[in-house]
N, C-alpha and C positions, 0 to 999 in steps of 0.2 A: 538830632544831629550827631554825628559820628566826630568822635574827638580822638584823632590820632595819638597827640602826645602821650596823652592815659594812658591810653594801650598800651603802648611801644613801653611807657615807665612802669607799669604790671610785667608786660613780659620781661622785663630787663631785672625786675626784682625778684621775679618766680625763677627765673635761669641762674639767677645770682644763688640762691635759697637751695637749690639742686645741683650745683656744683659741685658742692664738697663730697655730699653721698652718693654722688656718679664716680667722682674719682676717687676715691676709697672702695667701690665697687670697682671697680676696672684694675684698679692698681693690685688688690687683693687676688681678682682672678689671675693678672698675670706673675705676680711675686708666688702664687702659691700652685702655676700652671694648672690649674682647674677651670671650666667654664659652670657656670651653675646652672642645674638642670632643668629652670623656668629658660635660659637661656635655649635650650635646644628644642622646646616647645613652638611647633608651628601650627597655623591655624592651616589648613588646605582645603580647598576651593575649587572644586570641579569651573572648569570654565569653556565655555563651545570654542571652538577653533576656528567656525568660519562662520557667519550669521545666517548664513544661507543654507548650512546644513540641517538634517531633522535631529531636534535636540531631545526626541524620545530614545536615540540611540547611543548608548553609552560611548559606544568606539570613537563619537563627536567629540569628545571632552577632551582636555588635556587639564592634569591638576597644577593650581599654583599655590605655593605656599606662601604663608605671611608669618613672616620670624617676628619674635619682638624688637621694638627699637635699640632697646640695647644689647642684644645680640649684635645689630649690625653695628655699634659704635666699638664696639670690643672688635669688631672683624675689621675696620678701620684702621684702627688703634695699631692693630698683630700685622696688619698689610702693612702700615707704616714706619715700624719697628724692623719688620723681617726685608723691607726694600732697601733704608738706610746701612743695615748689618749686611747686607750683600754689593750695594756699594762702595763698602769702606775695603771689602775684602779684595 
């Protein structure tokens, strides 16, 4: 039997446990204007564009990349920071 509360009180204590060294990372990149270069590392992935096409042909593909997570939390982060500082202006 699946017990929700568990979970939910793991995830809530692993997110708790990862806070601090997510924003000591994030706060680091952005006080010292760097991003770190596991950050710019993307996985890419040839992917067909129509299902119907013949996928022995390379010109089918179109590539899609997969950034890491916290790449896109720091891109959040900089989008949230750079919309408020253009609203105040």
């Amino acid at each position: 039997m699946y017990n929700n509360e568990n979970t939910d009180s793991q995830s809530t204590s692993i997110a708790q446990m990862a806070e601090e060294p997510l924003l000591n990372i994030i706060n680091s990149s952005l006080s010292l204007g760097h991003v770190p270069k596991p950050f710019k590392l993307a996985v890419i992935k040839p992917l067909i564009k129509k299902p119907q096409l013949d996928p022995s042909e390379l010109a089918n593909y179109r590539p899609i990349s997969n950034l890491p997570f916290m790449s896109k939390i720091l891109e959040k982060v900089i989008s949230a920071q750079l919309c408020s500082f253009l609203q105040k202006k």
